[in-house]
C-alpha positions in Angstrom: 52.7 -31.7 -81.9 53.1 -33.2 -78.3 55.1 -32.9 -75.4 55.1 -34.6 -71.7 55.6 -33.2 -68.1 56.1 -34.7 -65.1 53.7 -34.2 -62.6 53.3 -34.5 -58.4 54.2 -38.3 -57.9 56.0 -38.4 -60.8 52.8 -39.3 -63.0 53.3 -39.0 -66.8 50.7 -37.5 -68.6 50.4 -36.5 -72.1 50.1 -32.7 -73.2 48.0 -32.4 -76.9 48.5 -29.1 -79.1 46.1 -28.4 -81.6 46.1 -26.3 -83.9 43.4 -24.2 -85.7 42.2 -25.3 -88.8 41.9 -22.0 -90.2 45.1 -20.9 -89.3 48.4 -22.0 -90.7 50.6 -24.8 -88.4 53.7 -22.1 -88.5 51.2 -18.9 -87.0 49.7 -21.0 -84.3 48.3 -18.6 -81.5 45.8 -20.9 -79.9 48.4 -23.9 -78.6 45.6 -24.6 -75.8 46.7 -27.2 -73.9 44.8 -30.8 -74.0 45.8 -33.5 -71.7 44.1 -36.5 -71.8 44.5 -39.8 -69.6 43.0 -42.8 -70.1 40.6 -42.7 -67.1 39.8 -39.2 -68.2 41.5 -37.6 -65.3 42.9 -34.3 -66.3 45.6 -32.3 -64.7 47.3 -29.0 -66.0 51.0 -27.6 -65.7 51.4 -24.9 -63.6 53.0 -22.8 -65.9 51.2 -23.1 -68.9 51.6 -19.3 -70.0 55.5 -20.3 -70.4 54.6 -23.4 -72.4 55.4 -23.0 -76.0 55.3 -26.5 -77.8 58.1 -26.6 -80.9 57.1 -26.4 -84.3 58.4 -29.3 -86.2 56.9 -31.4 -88.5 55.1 -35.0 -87.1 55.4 -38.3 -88.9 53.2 -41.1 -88.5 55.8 -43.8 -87.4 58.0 -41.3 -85.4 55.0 -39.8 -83.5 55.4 -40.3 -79.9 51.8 -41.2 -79.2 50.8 -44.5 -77.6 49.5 -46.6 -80.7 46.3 -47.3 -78.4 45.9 -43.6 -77.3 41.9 -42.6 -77.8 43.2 -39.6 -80.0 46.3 -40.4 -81.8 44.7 -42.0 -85.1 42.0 -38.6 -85.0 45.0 -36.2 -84.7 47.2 -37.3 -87.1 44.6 -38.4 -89.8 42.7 -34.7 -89.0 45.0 -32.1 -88.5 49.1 -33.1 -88.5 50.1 -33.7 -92.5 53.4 -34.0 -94.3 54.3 -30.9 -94.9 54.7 -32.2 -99.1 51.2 -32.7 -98.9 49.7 -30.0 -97.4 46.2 -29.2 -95.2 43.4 -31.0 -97.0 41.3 -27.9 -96.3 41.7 -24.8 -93.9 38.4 -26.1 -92.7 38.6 -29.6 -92.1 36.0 -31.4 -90.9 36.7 -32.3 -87.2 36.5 -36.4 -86.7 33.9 -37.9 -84.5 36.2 -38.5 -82.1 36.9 -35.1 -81.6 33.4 -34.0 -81.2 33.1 -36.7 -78.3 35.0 -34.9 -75.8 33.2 -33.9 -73.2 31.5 -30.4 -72.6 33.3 -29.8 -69.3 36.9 -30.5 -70.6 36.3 -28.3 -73.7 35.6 -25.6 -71.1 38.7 -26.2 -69.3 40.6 -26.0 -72.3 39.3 -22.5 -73.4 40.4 -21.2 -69.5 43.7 -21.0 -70.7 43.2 -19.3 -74.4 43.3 -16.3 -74.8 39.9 -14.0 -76.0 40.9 -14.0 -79.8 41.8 -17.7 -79.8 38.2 -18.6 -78.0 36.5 -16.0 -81.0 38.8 -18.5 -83.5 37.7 -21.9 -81.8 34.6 -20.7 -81.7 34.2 -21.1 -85.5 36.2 -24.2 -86.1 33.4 -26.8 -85.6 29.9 -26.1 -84.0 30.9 -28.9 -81.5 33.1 -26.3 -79.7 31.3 -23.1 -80.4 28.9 -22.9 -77.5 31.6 -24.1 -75.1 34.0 -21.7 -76.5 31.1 -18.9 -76.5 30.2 -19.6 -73.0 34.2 -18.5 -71.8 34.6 -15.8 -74.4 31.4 -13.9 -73.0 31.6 -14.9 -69.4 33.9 -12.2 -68.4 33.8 -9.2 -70.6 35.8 -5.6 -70.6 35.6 -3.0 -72.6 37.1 0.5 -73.3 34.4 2.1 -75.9 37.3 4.6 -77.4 39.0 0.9 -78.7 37.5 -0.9 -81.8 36.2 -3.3 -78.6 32.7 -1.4 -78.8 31.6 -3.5 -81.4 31.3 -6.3 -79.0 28.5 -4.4 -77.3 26.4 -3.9 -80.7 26.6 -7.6 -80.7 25.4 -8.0 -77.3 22.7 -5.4 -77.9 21.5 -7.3 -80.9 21.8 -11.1 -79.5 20.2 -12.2 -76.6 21.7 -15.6 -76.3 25.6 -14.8 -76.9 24.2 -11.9 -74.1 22.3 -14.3 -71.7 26.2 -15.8 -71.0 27.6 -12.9 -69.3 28.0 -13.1 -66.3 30.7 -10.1 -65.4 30.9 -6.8 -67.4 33.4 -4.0 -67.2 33.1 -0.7 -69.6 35.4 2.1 -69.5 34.4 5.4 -71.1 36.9 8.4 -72.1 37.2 10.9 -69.3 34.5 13.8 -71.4 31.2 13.0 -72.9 30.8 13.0 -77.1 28.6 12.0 -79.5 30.4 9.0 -80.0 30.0 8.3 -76.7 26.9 9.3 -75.6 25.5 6.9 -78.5 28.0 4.4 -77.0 26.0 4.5 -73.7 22.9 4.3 -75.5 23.8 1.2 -77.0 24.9 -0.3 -73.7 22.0 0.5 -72.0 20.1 -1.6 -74.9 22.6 -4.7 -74.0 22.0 -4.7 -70.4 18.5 -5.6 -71.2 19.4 -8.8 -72.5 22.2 -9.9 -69.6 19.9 -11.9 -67.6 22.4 -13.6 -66.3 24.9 -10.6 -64.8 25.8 -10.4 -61.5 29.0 -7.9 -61.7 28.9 -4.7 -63.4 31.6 -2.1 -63.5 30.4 1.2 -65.8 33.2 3.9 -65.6 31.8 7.1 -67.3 33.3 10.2 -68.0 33.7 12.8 -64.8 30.7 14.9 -65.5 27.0 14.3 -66.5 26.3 14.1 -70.5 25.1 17.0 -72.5 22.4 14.5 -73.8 19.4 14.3 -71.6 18.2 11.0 -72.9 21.6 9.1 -71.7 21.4 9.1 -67.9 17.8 7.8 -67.7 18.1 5.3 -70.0 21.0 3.8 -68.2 19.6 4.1 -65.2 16.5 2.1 -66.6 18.3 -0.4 -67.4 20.7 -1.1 -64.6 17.1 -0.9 -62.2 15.9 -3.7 -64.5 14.6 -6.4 -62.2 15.9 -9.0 -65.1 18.8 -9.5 -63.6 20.1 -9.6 -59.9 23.9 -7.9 -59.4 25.9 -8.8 -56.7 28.5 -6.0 -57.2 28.0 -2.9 -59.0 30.6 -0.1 -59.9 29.3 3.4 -60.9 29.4 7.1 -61.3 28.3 9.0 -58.6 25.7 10.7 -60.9 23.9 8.1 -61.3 20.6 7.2 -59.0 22.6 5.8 -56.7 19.3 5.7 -54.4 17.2 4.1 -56.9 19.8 1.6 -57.6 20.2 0.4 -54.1 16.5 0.2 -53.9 15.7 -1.6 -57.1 18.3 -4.1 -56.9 17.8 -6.1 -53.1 20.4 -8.3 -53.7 23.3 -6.5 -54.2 26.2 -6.9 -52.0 28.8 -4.2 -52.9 28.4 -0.8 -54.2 31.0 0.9 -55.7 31.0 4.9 -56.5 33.2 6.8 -58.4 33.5 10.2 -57.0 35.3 13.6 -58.2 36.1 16.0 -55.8 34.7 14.5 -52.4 31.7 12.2 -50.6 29.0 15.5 -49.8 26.8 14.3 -53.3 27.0 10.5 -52.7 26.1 11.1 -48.5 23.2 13.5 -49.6 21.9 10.3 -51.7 22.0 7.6 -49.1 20.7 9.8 -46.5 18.0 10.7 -48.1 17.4 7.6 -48.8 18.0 6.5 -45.5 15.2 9.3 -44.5 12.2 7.9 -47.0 12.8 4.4 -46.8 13.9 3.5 -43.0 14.0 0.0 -44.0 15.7 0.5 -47.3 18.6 -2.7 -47.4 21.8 -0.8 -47.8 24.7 -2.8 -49.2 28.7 -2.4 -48.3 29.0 0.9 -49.9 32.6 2.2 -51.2 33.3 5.7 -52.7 37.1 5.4 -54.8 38.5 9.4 -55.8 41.5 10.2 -56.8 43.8 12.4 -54.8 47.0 12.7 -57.6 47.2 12.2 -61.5 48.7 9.0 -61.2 46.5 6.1 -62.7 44.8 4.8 -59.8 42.5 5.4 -56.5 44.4 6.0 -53.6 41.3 7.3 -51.5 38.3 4.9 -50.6 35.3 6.1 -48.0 33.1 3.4 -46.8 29.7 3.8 -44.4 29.4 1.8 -42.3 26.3 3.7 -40.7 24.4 2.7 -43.6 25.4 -0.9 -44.0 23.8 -3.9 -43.3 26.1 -6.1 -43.3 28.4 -7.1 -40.5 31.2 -4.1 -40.2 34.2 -6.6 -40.2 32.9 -7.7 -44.0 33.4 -4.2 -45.1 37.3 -4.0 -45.7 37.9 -7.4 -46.7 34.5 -7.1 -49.3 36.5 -4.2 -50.7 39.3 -5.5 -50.9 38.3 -8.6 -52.7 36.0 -6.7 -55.2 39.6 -5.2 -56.3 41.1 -8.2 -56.5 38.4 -9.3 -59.4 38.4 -5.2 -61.1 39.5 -6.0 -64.1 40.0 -2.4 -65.1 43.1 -1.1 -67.6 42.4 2.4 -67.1 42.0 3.8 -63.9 43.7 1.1 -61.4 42.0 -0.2 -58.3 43.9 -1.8 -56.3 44.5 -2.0 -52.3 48.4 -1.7 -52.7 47.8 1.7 -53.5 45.2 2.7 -51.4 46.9 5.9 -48.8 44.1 7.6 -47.6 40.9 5.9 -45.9 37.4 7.7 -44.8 35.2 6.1 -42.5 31.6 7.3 -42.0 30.2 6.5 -38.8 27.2 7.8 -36.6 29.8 7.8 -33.3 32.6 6.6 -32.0 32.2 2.8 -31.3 33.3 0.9 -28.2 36.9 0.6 -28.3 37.2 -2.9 -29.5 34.7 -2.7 -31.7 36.6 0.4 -33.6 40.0 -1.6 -32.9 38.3 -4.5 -35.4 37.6 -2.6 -37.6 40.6 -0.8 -38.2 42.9 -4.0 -38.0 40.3 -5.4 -40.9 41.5 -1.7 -42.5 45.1 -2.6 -41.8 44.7 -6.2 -43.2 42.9 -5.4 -46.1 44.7 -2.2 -47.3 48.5 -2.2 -45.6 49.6 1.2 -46.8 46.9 3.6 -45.3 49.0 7.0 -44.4 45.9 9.1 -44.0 42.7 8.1 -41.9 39.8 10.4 -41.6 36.8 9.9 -39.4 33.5 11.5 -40.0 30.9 11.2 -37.2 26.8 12.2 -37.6 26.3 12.6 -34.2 28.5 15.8 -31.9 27.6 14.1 -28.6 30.6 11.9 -28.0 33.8 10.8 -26.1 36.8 10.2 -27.6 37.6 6.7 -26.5 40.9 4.8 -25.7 42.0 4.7 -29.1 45.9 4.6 -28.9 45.6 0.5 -29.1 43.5 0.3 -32.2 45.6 3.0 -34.1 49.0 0.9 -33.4 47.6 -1.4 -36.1 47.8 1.0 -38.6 51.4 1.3 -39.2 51.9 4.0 -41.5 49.8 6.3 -40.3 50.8 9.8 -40.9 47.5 11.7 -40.2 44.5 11.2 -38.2 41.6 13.5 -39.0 38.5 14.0 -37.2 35.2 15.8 -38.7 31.4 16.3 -38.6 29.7 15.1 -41.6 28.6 19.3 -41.9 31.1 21.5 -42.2 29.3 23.4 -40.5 28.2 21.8 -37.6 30.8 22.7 -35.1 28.7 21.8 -32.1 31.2 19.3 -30.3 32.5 20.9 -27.3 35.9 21.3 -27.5 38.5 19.6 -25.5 41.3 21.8 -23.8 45.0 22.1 -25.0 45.8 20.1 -22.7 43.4 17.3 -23.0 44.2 17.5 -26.9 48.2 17.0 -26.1 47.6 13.9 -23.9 45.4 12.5 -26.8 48.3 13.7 -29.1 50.7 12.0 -27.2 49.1 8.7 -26.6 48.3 8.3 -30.2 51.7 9.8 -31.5 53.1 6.9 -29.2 51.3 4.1 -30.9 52.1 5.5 -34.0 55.1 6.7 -34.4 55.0 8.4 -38.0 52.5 10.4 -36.8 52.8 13.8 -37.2 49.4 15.7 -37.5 46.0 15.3 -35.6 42.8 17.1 -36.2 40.1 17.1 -33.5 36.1 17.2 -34.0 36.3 21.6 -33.4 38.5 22.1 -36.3 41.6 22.3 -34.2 45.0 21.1 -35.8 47.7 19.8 -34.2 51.2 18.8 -35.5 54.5 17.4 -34.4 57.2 19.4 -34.0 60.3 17.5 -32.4 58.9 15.9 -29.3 56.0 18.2 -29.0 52.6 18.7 -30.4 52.1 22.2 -31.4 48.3 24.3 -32.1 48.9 24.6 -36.2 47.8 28.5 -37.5 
């Protein structure tokens, strides 16, 4: 089978579809695409998804190919027969030729296939498995209540095929059972041999396991020094302290909350409190506020990061970008509601930089709330830095206690101008909550003290 395409500059190149020996020409999933020049450039449609090469028989003397093409004699002698005379063998031995093709491009090819046609390749000739292998188990996600599991005994049980991943997603159901709990077991066995991770994503179900030998022993394992992530996702109930602690190098820290941020800021506090020089990454908490599919409400902190605070929204951002999840959605299309921990107000520009980077990062923020450590502060000019965030529907001032209610309070009157100014800049604007607890909301023209 062969087709061309026209590329930039009107270069010809010549597009190869093999098929899999052990599968029959007619039920031909894998159709990874092979092009092939003589100076061993390669270049690749951009639509190769929509490419679907015909199914038609190939004779010798009608076949397209340049007589003096490198391949032509391997893939019509190896895998394209008369249709009277059959395959040889499902399993044909691949031609020399064929096993000559360099590591890299076999790589490239398996890019574009999908996982069950890399798991076929991958058994065709053992000149293509470990290139094949090394794609299949680069990226791998998981939803343990699918027949998928399986993959993870395999990874728990061999060390090589689990020394190649390099990112790993695992969704759980939303409640613990003893399918499940064994399920974590066995993952916490295969994180022991992912040297090589650097992004791991473990959703697990909303509340801690009746099984007390679960939690420790994935906490063990994602503490393991034998591997250095670079972006973790994780329940809130895990040792979110330890974590941060035991692995230096992580970048972005991703919590999954229920029901608000009091648990997770008790953690990094405290952690904050033993270890004053504790490393904190970019830290992101992701709740849901509806029953739709996704998380529309984020908190970051960035009191506790090290990292420059302009990195924070765009680190979140592009951590969502690379998810990978098909249960729960993140994504920053749907993000509404935004919390930002700080210690105090910043320096107006420096709070205007960081909301634009908001703005940027996630466009459709309605809700902003603002939680401040510290009661001794000014409210500065904020009106500017809020006209960035154009669908702003609520702005929501708090202490990070409840019950701390030390800030003195401003007058009605201060708290109108403040209204005003900032229901200017913002003109969907409609309620405003100030550090006392006081509420106001818009009615008509004017901002009114809500009961």
């Amino acid at each position: 089978m062969q087709n061309s395409c026209n590329e930039g500059g009107g270069a010809r190149v010549t597009i190869l579809t093999f098929g899999l020996l052990r599968t029959s020409l007619a039920e031909l999933e894998i159709r990874s695409i092979w092009l092939w020049s003589q100076s061993r450039h390669v270049s690749l449609p951009a639509n190769l998804d929509s490419f679907r090469p015909p199914h038609r028989k190939l004779r010798g003397n009608s076949h397209p190919l340049p007589k003096n093409h490198i391949l032509h004699k391997t893939i019509i002698s190896t895998v394209y027969k008369p249709r009277s005379k059959g395959l040889r063998k499902r399993t044909a031995v691949i031609s020399e030729s064929m096993q000559s093709i360099p590591s890299e491009l076999k790589v490239h090819i398996g890019t574009f296939c999908t996982r069950a046609t890399l798991a076929s390749l991958a058994q065709v000739h053992t000149s293509y498995q470990k290139e094949s292998e090394r794609t299949l188990y680069r990226r791998i996600s998981i939803q343990t209540s699918s027949e998928e599991v399986t993959c993870l005994e395999t990874l728990s049980s061999n060390s090589e095929k689990a020394g190649l991943v390099r990112s790993l997603t695992i969704e759980f159901p939303r409640r613990w059972s003893t399918e499940s709990c064994n399920t974590a077991l066995v993952l916490s066995r295969a994180l022991d041999h992912t040297h090589a991770l650097s992004h791991l994503r473990i959703k697990l179900p909303l509340n801690k396991p009746e099984d007390d030998s679960v939690l420790p022993q994935l906490n063990r394992a994602i503490r393991s020094d034998h591997f250095r992530l670079v972006f973790l996702y994780c329940n809130n109930y895990l040792d979110v302290g330890e974590i941060i602690r035991d692995q230096p190098q992580l970048q972005l820290l991703g919590i999954y909350t229920c029901g608000g941020d009091t648990e997770l800021l008790r953690k990094l506090t405290s952690l904050r409190s033993s270890e004053p020089t504790a490393s904190f990454p970019i830290i992101v908490a992701l709740d849901r506020e509806s029953f739709l599919p996704f998380y529309d409400h984020i908190s970051v902190f960035p009191t506790f990061c090290r990292a420059s605070r302009s990195a924070i929204f765009p680190s979140c951002n592009q951590s969502f970008l690379q998810y990978g999840s098909r249960g729960l959605i993140a994504s920053a299309d749907v993000v509404a509601q935004v919390s930002i921990y700080l210690d105090e107000l910043l320096t107006p520009g420096n709070i205007h930089d960081m909301l634009r980077d908001m703005a940027r990062s996630f466009p459709f923020v309605s809700r902003l709330n603002i939680a401040l450590e510290s009661p001794d502060i000014c409210y500065p000019d904020l009106a500017a830095s809020l006209s960035v965030v154009t669908h702003l529907t609520e702005l929501h001032f708090h202490m990070w206690n409840d019950g701390e209610k030390n800030h003195p309070g401003l007058s009605h009157v201060q708290k109108q101008k403040y209204a005003r100014e900032w229901g200017e800049a913002c003109p969907d604007l409609f309620e405003i909550t100030f550090l006392d607890g006081v509420t106001l909301e818009k009615n008509e023209e004017e901002w009114e003290i809500l009961d």
